[in-house]
KOLDRENLUM-937802 format. One line per field, with one value per residue (C-alpha): residue in three letters; residue number from 1; x, y, z. Coordinates in Angstrom, 2 decimals. Layout:
REM residues N
resn c(ala,...) $
resi c(NUM,...) $
u c(X,...) $
v c(Y,...) $
w c(Z,...) $
//
This chain:
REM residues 286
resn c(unk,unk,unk,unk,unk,unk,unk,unk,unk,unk,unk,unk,unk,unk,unk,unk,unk,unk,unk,unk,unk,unk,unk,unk,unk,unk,unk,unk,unk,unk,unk,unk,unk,unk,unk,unk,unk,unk,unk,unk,unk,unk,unk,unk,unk,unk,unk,unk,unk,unk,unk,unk,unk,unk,unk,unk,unk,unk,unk,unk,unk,unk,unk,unk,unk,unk,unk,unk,unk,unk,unk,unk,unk,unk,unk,unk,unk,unk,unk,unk,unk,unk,unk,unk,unk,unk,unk,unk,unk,unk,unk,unk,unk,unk,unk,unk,unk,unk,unk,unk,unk,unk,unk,unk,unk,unk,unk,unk,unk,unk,unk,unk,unk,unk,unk,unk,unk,unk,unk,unk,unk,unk,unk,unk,unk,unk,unk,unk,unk,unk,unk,unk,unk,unk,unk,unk,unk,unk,unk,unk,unk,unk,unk,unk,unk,unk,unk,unk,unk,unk,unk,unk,unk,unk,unk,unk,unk,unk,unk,unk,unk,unk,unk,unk,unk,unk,unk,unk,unk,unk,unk,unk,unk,unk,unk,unk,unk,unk,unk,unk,unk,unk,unk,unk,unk,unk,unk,unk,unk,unk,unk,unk,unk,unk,unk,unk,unk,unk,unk,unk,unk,unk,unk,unk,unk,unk,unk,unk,unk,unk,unk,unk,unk,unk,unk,unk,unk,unk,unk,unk,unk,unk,unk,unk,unk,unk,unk,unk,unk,unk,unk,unk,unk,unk,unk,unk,unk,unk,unk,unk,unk,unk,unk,unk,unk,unk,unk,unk,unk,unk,unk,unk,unk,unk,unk,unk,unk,unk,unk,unk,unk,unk,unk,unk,unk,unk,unk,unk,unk,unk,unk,unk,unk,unk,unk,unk,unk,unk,unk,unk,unk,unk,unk,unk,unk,unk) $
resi c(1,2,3,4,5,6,7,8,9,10,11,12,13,14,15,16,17,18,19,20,21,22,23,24,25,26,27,28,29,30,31,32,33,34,35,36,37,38,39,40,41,42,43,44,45,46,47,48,49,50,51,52,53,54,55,56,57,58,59,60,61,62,63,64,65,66,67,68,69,70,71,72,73,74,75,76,77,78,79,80,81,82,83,84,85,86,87,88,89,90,91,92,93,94,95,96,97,98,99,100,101,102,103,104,105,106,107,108,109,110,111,112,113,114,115,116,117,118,119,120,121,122,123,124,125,126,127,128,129,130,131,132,133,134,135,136,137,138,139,140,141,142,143,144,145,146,147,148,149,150,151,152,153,154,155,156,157,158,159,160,161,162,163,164,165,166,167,168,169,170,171,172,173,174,175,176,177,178,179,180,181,182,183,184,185,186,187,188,189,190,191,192,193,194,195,196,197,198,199,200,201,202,203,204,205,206,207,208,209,210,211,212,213,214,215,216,217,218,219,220,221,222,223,224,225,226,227,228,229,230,231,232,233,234,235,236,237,238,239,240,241,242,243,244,245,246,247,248,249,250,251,252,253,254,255,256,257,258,259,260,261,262,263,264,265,266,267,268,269,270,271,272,273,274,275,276,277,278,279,280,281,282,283,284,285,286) $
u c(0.00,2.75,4.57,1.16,0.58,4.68,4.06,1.10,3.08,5.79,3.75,2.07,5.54,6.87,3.32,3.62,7.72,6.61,3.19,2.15,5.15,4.39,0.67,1.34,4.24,1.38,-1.04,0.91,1.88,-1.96,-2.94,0.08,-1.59,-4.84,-4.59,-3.98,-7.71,-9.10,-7.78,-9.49,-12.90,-12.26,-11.74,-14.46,-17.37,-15.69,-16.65,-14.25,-12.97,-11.77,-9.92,-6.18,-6.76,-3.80,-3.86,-5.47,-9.22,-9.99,-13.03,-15.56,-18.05,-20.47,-20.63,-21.50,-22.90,-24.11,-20.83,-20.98,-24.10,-22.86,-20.14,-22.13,-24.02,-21.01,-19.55,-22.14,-20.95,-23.15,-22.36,-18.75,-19.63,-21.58,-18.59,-15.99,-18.19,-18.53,-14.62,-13.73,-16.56,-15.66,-11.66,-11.72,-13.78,-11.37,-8.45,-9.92,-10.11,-7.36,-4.68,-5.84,-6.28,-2.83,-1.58,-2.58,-0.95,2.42,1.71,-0.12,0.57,4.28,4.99,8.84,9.67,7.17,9.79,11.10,8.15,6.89,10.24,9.39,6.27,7.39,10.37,7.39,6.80,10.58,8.90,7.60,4.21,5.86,7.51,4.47,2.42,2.92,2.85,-0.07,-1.83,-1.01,-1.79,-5.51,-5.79,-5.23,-7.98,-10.41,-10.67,-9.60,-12.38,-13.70,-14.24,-12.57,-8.64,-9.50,-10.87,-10.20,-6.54,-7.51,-8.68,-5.06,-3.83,-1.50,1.79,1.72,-1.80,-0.47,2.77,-0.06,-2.00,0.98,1.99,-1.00,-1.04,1.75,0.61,-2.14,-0.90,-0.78,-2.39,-5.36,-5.19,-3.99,-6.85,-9.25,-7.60,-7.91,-11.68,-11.63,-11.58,-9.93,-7.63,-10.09,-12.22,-9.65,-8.83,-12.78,-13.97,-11.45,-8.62,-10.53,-12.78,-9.70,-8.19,-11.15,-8.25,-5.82,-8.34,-10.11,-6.47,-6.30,-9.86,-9.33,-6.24,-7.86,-10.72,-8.27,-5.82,-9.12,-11.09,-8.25,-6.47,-6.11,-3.41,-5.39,-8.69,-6.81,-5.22,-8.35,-11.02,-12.29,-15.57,-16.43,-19.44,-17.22,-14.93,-14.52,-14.59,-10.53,-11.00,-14.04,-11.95,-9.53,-12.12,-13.40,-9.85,-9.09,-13.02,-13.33,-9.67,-10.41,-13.42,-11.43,-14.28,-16.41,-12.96,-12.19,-15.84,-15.75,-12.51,-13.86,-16.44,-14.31,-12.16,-14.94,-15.66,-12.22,-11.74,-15.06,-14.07,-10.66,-12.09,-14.80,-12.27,-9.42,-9.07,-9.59,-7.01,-4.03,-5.03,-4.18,-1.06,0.58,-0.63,0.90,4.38,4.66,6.38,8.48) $
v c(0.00,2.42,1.69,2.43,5.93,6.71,5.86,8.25,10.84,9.92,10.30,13.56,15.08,14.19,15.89,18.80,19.83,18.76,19.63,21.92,24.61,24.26,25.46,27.60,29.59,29.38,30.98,33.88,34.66,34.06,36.41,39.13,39.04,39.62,42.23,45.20,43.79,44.03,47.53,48.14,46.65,48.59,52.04,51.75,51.91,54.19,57.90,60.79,61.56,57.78,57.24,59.24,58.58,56.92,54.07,53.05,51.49,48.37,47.95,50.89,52.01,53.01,51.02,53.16,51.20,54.25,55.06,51.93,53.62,56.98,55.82,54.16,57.07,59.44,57.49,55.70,52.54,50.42,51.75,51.69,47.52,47.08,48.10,46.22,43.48,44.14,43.96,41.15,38.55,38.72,38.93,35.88,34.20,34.92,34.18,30.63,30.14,31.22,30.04,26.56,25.94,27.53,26.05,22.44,23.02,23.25,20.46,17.74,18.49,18.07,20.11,21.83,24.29,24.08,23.95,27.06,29.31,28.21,30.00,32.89,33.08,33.00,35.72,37.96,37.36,39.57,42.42,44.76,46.51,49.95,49.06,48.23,50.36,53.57,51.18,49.23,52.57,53.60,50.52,51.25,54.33,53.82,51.26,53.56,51.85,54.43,55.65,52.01,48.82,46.84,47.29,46.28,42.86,41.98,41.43,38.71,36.21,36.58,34.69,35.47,34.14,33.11,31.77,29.33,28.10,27.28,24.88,23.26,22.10,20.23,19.58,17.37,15.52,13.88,10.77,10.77,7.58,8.97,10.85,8.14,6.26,8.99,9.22,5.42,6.19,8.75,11.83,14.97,16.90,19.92,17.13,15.89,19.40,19.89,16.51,14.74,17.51,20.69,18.40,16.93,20.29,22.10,22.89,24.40,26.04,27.05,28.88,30.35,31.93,33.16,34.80,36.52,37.71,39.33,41.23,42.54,43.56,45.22,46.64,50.17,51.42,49.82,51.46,54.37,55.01,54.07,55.36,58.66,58.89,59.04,56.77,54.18,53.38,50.97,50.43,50.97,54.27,54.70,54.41,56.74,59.74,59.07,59.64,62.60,64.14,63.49,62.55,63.30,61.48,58.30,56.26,55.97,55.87,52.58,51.45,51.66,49.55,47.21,47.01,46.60,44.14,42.01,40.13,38.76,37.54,35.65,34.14,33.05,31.00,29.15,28.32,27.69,24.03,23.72,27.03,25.02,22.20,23.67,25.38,21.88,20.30,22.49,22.57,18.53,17.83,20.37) $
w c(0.00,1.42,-2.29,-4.30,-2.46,-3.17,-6.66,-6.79,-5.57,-7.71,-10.54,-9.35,-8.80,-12.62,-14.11,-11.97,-13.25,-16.66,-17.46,-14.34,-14.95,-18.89,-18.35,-15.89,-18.43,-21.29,-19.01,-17.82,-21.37,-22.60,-19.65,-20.61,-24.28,-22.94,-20.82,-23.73,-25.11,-21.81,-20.99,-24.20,-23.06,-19.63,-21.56,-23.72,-20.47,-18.84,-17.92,-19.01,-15.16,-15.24,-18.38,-16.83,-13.18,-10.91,-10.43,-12.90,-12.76,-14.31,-13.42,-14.73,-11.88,-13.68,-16.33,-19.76,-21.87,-24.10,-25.06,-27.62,-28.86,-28.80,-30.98,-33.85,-34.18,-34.09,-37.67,-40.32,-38.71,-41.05,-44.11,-43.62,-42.29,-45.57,-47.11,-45.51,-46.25,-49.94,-50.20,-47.81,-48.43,-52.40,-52.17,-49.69,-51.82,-55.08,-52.87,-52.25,-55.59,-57.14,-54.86,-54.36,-58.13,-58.66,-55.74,-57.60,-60.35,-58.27,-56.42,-58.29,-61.95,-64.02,-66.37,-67.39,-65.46,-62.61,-59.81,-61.12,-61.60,-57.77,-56.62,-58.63,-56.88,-53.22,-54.90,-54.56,-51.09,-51.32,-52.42,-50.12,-50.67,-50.67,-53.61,-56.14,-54.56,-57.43,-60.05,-59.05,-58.67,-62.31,-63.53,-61.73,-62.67,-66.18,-65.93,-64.50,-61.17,-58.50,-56.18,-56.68,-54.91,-58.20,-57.29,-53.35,-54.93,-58.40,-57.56,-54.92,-57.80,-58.97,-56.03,-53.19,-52.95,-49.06,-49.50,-52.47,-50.50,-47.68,-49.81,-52.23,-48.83,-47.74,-51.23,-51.23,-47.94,-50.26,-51.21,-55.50,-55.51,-55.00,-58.25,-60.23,-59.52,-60.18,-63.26,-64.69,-63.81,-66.36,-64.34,-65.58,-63.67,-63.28,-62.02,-59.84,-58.18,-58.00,-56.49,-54.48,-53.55,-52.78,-50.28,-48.47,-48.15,-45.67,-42.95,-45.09,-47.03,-43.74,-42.39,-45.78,-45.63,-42.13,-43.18,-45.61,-43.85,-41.10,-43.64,-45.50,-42.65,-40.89,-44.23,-44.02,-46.58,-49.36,-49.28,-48.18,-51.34,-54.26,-52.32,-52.86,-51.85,-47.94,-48.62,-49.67,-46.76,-45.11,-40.92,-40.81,-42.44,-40.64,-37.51,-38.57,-39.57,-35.84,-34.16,-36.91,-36.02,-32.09,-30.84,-27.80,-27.29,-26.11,-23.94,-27.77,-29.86,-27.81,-27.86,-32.05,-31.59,-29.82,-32.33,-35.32,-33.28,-32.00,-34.78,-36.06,-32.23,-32.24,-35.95,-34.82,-31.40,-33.90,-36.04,-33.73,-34.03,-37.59,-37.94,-35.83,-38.05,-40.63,-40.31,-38.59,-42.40,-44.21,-43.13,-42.81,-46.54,-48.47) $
//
């Protein structure tokens, strides 16, 4: 009995130094990321006479709830939503697309020179968006498109290099078997990339949607430069005409943040598992 109970404690002991220690690390850095979120959450229902006080308060007493409504009706928050939706819900959508089919044809079709053209396409990754940023917008221009949605989401059914490196890798996790026999039944390779690959790819394409969703929800330079028209912007410029108009209104400028940040936070907990799945696929065969 006395060797059972030592055993126990044994066994106790070895979790504690190496799991107990190992949670307790992830924690304190999980709670160290949190806390800027929550000091925005805090801000946002607090009065005025308690946003610079020392120390600190965390916790707002009273709670103003009206400063969430006083902010949507400072900025047209739905309009500049409808917008942001109108350009992310689209360009995710061509992104999808257009990178996994690309992304196929790196992966699961030879042809000369395929190797080679791949590294050209992560060679962009190189280039900085400062860079093709004057000649994209002549290129626009030219075209007509400035003060338009088109050059904030035609470009996404182009592809994106990161977004095709993503999903050659899981790509090349599926065994090619799987396409040769598809293919002694008869089935193109259009068919192939249709019916059997794009449904065995939902966590890669999953990581590659969500990625998309947060860079054009949150993209600011973008819509900065090709829109024109103040009833076209979207809720990052929105957010910025709010700081520019009523800086000093900081209880309702952290309230609309909180707003715009909301929803990406809530999509990225859904989608966690799926998300981690996805990113531990892709990396598991160069």
């Amino acid at each position: 009995m006395a060797d059972t109970v030592d055993n126990r404690l044994a066994k106790r002991r070895r979790w504690f130094w190496d799991k107990g220690i190992y949670y307790a690390l992830l924690s304190a850095i999980g709670v160290l990321f949190a806390l800027p979120f929550v000091w925005l959450i805090s801000t946002s229902l607090k009065a005025d006479h308690q946003l610079f006080v020392m120390p600190p308060i965390w916790i707002p007493d009273p709670v103003k709830w009206s400063n969430y409504r006083d902010a949507l009706n400072y900025i047209p928050f739905w309009l500049y939503l409808k917008n942001t939706l109108i350009i992310t819900v689209p360009s995710t959508i061509g992104m999808l697309l257009s990178s996994s089919l690309v992304a196929y044809g790196f992966s699961r079709v030879q042809w000369p020179g395929r190797d080679i053209v791949f590294i050209l396409v992560l060679a962009t990754m190189m280039l900085p968006y400062q860079v093709t940023m004057i000649p994209l917008f002549i290129v626009f221009r030219n075209l007509g498109w400035i003060g338009t949605f088109k050059p904030l989401v035609i470009p996404a059914f182009f592809g994106g290099p990161f977004d095709i490196f993503l999903l050659r890798q899981f790509y090349l996790t599926l065994p090619m078997e799987i396409s040769d026999a598809a293919k002694i039944d008869g089935c193109s390779e259009f068919g192939i990339y249709a019916k059997i690959i794009l449904p065995l790819s939902k966590p890669a394409l999953s990581t590659v949607a969500l990625f998309s969703i947060m860079a054009y929800w949150n993209d600011f330079l973008a819509p900065l430069i090709y829109l024109e028209d103040d009833t076209k912007y979207t809720l990052a410029l929105g957010l910025q005409q709010f700081q520019r108009q009523f800086g000093m209104e900081w209880a309702m400028l952290m309230a609309t943040s909180v707003v715009i940040t909301l929803p990406i936070i809530i999509l990225f907990f859904l989608t966690q598992k799926t998300f981690v799945q996805g990113i531990a696929l892709t990396g598991m065969k160069g």
